[in-house]
mmJSON file of the N, C-alpha and C atoms, coordinates in Angstrom:
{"data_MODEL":{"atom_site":{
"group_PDB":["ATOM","ATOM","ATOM","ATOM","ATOM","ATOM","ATOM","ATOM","ATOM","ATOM","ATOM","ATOM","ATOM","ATOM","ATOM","ATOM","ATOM","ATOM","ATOM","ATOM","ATOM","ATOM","ATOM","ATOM","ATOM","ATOM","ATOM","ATOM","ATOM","ATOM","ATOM","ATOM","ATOM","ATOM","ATOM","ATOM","ATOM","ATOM","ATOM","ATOM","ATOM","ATOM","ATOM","ATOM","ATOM","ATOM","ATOM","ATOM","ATOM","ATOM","ATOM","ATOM","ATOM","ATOM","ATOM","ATOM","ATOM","ATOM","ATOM","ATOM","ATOM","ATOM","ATOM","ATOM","ATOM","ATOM","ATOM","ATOM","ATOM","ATOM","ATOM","ATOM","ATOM","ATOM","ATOM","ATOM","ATOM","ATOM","ATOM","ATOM","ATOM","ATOM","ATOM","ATOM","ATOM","ATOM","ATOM","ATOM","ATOM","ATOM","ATOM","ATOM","ATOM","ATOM","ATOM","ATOM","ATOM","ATOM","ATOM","ATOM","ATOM","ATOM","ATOM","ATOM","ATOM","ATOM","ATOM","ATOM","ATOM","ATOM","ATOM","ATOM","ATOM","ATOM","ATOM","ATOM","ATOM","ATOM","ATOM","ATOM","ATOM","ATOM","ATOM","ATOM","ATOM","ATOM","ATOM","ATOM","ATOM","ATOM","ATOM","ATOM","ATOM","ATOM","ATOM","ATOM","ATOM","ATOM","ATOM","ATOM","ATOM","ATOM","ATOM","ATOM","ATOM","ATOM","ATOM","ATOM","ATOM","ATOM","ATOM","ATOM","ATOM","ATOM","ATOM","ATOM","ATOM","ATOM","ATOM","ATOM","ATOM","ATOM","ATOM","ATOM","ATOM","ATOM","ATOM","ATOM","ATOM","ATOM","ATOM","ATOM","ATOM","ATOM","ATOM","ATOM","ATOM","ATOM","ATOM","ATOM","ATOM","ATOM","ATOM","ATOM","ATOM","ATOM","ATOM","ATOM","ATOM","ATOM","ATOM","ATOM","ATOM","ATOM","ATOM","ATOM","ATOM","ATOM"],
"id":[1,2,3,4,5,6,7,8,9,10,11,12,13,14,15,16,17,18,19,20,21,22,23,24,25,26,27,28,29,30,31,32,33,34,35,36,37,38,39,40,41,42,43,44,45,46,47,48,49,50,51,52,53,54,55,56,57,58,59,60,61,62,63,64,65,66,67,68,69,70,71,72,73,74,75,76,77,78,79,80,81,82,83,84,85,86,87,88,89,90,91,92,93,94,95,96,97,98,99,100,101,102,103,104,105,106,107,108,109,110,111,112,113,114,115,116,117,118,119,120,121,122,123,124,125,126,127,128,129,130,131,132,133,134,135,136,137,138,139,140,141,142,143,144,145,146,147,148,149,150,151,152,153,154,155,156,157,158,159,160,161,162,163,164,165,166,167,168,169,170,171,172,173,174,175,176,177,178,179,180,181,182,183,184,185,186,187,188,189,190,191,192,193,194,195,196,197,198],
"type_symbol":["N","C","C","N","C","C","N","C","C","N","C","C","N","C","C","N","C","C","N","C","C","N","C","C","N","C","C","N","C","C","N","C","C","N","C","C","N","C","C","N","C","C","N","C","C","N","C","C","N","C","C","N","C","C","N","C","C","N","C","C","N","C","C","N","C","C","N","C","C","N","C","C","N","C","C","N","C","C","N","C","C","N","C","C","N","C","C","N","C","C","N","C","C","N","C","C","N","C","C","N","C","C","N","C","C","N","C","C","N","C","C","N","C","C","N","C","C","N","C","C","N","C","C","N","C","C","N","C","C","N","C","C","N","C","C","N","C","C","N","C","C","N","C","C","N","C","C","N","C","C","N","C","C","N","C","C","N","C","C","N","C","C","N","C","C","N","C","C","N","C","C","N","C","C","N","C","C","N","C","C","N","C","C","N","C","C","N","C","C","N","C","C","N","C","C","N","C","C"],
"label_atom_id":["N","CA","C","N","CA","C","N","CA","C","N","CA","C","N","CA","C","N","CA","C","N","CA","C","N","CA","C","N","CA","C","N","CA","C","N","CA","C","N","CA","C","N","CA","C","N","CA","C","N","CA","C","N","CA","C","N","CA","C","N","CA","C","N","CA","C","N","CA","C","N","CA","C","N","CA","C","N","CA","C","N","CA","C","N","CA","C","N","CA","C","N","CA","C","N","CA","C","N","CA","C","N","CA","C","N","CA","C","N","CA","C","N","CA","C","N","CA","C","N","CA","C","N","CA","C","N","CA","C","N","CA","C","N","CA","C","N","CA","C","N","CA","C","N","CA","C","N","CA","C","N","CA","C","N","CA","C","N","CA","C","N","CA","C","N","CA","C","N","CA","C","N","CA","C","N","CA","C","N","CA","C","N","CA","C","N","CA","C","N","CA","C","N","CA","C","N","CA","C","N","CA","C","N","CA","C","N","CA","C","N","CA","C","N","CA","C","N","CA","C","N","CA","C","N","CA","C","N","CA","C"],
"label_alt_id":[null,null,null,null,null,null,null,null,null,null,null,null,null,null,null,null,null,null,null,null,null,null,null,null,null,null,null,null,null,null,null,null,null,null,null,null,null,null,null,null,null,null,null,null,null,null,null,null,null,null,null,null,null,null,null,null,null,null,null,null,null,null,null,null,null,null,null,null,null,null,null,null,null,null,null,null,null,null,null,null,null,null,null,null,null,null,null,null,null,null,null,null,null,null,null,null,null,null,null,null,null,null,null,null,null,null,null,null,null,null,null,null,null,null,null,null,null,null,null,null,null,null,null,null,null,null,null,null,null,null,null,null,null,null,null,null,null,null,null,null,null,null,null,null,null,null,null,null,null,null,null,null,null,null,null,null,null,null,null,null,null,null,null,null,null,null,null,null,null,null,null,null,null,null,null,null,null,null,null,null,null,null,null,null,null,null,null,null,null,null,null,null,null,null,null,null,null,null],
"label_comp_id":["UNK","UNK","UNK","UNK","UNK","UNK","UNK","UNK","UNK","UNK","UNK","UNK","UNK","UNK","UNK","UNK","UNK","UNK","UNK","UNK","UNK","UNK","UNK","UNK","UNK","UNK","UNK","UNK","UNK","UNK","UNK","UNK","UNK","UNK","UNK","UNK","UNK","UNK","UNK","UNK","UNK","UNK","UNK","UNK","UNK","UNK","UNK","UNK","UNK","UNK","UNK","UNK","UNK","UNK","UNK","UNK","UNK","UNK","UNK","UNK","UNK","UNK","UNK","UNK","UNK","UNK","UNK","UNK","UNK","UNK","UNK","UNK","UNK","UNK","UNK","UNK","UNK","UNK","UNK","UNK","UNK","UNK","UNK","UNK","UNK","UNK","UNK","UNK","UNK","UNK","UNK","UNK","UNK","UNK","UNK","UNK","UNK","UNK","UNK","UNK","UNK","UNK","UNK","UNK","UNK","UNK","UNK","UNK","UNK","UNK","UNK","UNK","UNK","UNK","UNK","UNK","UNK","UNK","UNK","UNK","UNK","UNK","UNK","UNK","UNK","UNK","UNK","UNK","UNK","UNK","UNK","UNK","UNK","UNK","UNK","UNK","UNK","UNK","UNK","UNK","UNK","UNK","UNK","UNK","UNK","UNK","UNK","UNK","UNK","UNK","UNK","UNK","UNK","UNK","UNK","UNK","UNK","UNK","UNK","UNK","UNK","UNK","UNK","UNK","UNK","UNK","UNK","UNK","UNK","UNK","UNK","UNK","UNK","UNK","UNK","UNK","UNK","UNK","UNK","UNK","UNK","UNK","UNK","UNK","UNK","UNK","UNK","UNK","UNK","UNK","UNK","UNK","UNK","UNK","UNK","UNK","UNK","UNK"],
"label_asym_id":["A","A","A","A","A","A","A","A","A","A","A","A","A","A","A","A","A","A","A","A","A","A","A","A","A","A","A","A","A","A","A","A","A","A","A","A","A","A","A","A","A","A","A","A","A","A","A","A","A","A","A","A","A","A","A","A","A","A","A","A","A","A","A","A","A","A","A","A","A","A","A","A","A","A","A","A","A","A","A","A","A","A","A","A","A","A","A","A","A","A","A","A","A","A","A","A","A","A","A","A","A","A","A","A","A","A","A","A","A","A","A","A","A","A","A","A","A","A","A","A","A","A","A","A","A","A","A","A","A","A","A","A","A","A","A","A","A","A","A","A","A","A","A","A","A","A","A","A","A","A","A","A","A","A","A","A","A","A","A","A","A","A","A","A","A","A","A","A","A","A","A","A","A","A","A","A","A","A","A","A","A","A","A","A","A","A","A","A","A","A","A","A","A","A","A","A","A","A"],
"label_entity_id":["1","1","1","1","1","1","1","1","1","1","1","1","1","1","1","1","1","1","1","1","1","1","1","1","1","1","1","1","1","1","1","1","1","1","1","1","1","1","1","1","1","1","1","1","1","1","1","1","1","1","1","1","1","1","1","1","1","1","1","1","1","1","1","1","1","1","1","1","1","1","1","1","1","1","1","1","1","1","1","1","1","1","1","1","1","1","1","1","1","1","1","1","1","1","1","1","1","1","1","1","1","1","1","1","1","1","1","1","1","1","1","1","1","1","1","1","1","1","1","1","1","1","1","1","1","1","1","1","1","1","1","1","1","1","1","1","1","1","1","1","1","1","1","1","1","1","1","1","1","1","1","1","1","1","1","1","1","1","1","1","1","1","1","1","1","1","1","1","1","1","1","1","1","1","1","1","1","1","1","1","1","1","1","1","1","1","1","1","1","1","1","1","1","1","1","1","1","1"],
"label_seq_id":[1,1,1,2,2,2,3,3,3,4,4,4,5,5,5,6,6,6,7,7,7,8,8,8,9,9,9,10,10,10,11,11,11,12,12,12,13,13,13,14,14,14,15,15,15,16,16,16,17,17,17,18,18,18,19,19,19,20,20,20,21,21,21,22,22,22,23,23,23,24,24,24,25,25,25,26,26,26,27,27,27,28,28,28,29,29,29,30,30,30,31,31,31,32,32,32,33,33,33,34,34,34,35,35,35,36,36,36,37,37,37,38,38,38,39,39,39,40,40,40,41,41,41,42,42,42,43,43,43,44,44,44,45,45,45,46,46,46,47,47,47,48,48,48,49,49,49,50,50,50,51,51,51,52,52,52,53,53,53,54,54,54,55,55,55,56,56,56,57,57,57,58,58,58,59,59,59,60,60,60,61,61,61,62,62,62,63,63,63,64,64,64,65,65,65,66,66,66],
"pdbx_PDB_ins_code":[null,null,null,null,null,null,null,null,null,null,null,null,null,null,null,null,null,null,null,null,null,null,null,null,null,null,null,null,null,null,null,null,null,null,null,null,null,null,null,null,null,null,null,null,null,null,null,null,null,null,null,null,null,null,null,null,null,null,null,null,null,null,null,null,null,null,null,null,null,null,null,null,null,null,null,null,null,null,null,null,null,null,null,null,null,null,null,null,null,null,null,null,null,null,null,null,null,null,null,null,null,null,null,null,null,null,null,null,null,null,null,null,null,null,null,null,null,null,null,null,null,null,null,null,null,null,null,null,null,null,null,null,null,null,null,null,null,null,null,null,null,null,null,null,null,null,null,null,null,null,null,null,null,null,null,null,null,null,null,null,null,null,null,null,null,null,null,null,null,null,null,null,null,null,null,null,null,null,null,null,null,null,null,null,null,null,null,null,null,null,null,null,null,null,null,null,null,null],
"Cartn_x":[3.356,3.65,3.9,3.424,3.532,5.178,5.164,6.616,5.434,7.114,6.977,7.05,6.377,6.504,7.141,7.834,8.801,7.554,8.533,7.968,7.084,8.157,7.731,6.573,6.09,5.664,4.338,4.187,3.315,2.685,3.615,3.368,2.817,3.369,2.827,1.381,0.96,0.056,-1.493,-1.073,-1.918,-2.315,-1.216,-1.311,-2.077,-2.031,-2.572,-4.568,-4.36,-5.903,-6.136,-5.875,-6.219,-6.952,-5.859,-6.038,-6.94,-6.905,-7.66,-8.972,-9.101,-9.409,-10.784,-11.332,-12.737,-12.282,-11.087,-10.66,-10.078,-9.605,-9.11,-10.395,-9.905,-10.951,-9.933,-10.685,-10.125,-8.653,-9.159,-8.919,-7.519,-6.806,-4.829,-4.672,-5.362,-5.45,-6.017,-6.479,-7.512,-5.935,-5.954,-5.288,-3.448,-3.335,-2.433,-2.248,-4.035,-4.046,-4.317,-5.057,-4.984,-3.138,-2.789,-1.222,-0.104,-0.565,-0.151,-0.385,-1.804,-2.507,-2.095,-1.691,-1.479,0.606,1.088,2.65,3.214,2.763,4.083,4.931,4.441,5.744,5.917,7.668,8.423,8.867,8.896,9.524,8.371,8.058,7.461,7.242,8.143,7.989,7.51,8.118,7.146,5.71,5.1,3.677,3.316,3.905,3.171,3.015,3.627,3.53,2.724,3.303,2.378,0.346,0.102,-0.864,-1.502,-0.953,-1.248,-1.557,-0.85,-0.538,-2.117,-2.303,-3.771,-4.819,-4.856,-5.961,-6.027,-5.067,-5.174,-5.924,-5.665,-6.0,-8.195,-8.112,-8.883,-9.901,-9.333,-10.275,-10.62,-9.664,-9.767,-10.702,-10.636,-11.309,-12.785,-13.013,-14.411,-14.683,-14.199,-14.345,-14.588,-14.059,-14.099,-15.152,-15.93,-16.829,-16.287,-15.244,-14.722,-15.611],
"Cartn_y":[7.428,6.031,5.354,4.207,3.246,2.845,1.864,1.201,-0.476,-1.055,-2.191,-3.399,-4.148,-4.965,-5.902,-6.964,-7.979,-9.296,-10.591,-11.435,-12.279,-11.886,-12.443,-12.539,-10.83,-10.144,-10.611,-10.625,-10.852,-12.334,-13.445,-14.925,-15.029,-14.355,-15.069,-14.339,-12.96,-12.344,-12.826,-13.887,-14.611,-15.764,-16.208,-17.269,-17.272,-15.91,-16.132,-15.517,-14.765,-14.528,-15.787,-16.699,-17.869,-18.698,-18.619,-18.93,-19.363,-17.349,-16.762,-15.473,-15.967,-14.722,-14.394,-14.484,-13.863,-13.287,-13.638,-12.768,-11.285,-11.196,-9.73,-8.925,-7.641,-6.491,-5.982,-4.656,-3.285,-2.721,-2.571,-2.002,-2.348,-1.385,-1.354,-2.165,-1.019,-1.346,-2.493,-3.327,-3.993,-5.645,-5.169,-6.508,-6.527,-5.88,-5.547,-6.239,-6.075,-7.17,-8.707,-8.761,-9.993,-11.021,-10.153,-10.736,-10.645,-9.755,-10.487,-11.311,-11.598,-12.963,-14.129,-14.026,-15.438,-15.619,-14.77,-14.243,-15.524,-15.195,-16.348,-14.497,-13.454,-12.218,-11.796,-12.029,-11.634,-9.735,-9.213,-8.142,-7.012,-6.11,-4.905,-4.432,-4.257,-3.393,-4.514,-5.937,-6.804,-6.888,-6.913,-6.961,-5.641,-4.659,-3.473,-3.436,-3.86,-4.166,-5.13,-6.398,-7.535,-6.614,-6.02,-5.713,-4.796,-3.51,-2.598,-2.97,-4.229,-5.289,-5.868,-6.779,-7.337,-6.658,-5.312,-4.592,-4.141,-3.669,-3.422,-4.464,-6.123,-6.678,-7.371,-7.095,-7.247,-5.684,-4.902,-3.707,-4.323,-4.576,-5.267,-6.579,-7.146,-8.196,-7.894,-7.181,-6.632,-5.656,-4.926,-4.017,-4.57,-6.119,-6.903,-7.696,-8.285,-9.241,-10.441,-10.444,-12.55,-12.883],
"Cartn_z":[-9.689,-9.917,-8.583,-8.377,-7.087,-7.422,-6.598,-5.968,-6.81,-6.693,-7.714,-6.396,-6.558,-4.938,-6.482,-5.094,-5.595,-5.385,-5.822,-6.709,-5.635,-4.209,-2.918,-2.52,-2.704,-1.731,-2.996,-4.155,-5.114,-4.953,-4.939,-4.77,-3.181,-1.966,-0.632,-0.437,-1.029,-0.89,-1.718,-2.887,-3.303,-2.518,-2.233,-1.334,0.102,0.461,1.539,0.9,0.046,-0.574,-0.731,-1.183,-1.24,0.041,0.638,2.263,2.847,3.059,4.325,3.324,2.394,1.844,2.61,3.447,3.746,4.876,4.811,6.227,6.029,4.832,3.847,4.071,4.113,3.38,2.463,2.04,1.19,2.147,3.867,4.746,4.892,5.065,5.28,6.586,7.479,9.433,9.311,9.143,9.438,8.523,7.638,6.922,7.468,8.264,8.968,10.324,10.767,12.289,11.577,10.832,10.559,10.349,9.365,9.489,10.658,11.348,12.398,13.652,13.49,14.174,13.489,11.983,11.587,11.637,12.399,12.781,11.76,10.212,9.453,8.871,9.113,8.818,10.489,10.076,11.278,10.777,9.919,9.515,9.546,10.453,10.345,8.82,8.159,6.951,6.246,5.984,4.732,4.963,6.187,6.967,6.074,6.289,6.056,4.646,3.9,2.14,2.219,2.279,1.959,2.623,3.878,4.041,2.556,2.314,1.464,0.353,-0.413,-1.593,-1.891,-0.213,-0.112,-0.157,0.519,0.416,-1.415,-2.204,-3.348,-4.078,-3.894,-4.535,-4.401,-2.932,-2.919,-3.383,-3.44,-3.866,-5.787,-6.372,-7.72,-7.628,-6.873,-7.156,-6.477,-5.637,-5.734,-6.766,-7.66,-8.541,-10.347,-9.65,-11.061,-11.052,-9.675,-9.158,-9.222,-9.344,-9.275,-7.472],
"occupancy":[1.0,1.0,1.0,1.0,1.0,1.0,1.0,1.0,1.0,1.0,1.0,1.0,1.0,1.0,1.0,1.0,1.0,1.0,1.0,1.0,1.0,1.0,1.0,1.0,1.0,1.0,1.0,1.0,1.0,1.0,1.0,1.0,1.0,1.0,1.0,1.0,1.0,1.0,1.0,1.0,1.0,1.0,1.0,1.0,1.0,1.0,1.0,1.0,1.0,1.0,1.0,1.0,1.0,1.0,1.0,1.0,1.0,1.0,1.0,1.0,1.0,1.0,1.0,1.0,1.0,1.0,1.0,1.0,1.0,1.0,1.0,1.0,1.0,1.0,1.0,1.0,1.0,1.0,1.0,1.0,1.0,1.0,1.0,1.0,1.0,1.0,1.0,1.0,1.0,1.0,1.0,1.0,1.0,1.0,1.0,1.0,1.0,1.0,1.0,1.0,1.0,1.0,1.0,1.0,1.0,1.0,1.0,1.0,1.0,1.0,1.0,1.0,1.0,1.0,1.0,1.0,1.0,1.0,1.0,1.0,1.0,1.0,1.0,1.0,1.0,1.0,1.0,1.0,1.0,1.0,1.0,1.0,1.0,1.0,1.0,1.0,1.0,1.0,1.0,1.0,1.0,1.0,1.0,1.0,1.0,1.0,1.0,1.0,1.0,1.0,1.0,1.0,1.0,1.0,1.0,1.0,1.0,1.0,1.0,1.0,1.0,1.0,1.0,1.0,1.0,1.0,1.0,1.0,1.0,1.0,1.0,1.0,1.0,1.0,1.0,1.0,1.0,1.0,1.0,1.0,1.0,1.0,1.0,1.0,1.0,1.0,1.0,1.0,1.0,1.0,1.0,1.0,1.0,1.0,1.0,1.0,1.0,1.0],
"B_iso_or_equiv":[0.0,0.0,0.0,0.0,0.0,0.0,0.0,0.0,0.0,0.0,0.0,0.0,0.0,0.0,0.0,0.0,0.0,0.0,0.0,0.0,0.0,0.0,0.0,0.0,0.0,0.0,0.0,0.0,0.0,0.0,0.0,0.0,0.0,0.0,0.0,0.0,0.0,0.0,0.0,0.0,0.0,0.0,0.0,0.0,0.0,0.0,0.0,0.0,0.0,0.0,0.0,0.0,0.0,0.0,0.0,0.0,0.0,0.0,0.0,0.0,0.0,0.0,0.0,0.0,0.0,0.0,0.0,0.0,0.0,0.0,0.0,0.0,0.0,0.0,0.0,0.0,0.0,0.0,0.0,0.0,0.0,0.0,0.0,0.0,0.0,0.0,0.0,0.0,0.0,0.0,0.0,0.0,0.0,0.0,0.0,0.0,0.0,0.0,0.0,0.0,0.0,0.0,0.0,0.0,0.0,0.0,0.0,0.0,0.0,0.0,0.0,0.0,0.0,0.0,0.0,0.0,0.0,0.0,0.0,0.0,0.0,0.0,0.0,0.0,0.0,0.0,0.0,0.0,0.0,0.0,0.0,0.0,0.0,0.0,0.0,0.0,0.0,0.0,0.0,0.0,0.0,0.0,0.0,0.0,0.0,0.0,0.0,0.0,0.0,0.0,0.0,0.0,0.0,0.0,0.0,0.0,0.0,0.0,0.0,0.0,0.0,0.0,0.0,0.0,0.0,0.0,0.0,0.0,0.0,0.0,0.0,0.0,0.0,0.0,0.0,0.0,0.0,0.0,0.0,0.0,0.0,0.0,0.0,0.0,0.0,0.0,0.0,0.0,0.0,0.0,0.0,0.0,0.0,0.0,0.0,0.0,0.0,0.0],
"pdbx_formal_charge":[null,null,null,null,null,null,null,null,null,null,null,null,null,null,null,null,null,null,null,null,null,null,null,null,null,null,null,null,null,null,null,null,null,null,null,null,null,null,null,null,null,null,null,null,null,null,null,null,null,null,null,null,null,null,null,null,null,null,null,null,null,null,null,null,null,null,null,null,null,null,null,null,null,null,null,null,null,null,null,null,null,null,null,null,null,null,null,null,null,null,null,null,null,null,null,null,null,null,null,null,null,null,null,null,null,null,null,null,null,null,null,null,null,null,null,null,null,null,null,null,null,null,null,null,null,null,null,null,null,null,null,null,null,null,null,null,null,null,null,null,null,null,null,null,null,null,null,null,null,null,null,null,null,null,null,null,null,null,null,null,null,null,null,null,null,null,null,null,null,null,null,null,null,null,null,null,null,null,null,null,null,null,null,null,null,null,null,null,null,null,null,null,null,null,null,null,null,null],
"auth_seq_id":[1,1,1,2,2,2,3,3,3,4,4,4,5,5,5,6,6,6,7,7,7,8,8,8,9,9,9,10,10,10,11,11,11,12,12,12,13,13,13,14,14,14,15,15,15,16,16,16,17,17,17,18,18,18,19,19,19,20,20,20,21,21,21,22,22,22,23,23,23,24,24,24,25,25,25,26,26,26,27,27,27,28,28,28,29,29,29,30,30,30,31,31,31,32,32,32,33,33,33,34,34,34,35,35,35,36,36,36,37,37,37,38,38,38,39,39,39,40,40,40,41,41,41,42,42,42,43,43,43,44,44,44,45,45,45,46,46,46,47,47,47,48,48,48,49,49,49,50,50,50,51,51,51,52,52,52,53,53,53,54,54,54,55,55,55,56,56,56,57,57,57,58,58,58,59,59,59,60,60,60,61,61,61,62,62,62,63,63,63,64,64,64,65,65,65,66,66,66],
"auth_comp_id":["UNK","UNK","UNK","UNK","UNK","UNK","UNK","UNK","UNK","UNK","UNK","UNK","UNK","UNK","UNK","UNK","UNK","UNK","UNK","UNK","UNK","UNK","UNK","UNK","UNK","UNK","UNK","UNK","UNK","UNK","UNK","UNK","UNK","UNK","UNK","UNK","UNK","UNK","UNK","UNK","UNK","UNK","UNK","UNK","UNK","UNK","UNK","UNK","UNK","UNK","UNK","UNK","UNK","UNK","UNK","UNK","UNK","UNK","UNK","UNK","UNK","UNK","UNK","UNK","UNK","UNK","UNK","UNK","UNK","UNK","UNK","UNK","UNK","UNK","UNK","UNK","UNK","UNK","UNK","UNK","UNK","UNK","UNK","UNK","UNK","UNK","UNK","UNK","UNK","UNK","UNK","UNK","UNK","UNK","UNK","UNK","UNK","UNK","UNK","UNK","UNK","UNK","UNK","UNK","UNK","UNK","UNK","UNK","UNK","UNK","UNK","UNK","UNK","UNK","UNK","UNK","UNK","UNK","UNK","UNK","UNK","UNK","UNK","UNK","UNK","UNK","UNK","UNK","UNK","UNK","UNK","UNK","UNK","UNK","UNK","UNK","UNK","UNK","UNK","UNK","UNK","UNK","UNK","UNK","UNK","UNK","UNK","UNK","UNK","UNK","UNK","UNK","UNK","UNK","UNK","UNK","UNK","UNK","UNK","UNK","UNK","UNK","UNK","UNK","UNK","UNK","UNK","UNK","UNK","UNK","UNK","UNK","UNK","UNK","UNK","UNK","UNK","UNK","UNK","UNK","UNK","UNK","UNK","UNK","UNK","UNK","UNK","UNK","UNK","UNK","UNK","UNK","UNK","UNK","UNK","UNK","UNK","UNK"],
"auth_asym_id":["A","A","A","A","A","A","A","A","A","A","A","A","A","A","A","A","A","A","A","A","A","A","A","A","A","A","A","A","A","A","A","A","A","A","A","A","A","A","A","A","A","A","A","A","A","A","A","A","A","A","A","A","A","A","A","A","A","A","A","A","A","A","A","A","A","A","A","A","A","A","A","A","A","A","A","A","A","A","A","A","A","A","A","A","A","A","A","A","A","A","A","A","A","A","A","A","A","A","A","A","A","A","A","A","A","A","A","A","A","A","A","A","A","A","A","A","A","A","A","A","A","A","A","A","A","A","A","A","A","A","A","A","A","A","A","A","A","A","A","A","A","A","A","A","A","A","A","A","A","A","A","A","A","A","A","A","A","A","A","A","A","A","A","A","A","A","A","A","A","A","A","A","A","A","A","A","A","A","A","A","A","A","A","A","A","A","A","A","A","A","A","A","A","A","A","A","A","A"],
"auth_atom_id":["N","CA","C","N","CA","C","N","CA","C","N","CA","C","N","CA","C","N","CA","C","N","CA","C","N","CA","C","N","CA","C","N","CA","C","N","CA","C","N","CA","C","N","CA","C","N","CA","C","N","CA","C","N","CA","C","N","CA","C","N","CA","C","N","CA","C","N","CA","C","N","CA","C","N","CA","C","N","CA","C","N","CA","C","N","CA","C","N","CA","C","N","CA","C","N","CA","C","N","CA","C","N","CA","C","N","CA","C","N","CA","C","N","CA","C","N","CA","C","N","CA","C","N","CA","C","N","CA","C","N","CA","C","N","CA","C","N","CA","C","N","CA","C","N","CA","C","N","CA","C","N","CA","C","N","CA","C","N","CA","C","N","CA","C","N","CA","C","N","CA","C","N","CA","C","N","CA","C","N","CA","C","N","CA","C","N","CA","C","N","CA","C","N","CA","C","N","CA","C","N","CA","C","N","CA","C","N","CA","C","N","CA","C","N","CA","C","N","CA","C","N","CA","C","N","CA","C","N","CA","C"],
"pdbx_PDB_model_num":[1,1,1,1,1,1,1,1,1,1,1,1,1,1,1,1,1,1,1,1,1,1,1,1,1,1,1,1,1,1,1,1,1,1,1,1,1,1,1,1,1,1,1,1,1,1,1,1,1,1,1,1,1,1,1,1,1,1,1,1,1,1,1,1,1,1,1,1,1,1,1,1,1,1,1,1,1,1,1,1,1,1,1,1,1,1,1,1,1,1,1,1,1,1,1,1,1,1,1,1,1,1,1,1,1,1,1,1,1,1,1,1,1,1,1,1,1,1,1,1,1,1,1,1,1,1,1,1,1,1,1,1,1,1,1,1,1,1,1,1,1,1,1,1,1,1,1,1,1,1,1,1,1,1,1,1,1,1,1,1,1,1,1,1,1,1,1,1,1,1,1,1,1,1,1,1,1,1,1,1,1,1,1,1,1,1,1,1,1,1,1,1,1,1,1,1,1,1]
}}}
């Protein structure tokens, strides 16, 4: 079983798919540099969720074709 991300980490991670979304991949490393080129996370560990969060979602949303 995964870890339950909070409501935060759920609402800003749409928000930024929204965004920036062509800038997302699948990729952890990769959605990791992006957030911190756009430095709105000051906290090492929320970057590293909010990253893992985005890559999940975008693996779903290519797996769904939206």
């Amino acid at each position: 079983m995964g870890r339950v991300k909070g409501v935060a980490v759920k609402s800003l991670g749409k928000e930024l798919i929204e965004e920036f979304g062509e800038r997302f991949s699948e990729d952890f490393e990769n959605n990791k540099k992006i957030l911190e080129e756009l430095k709105r996370i000051r906290s090492k560990r929320t970057r590293n969720i909010l990253a893992g969060y985005i890559a999940k979602e975008m693996k779903r949303i290519k797996s769904s074709g939206i």
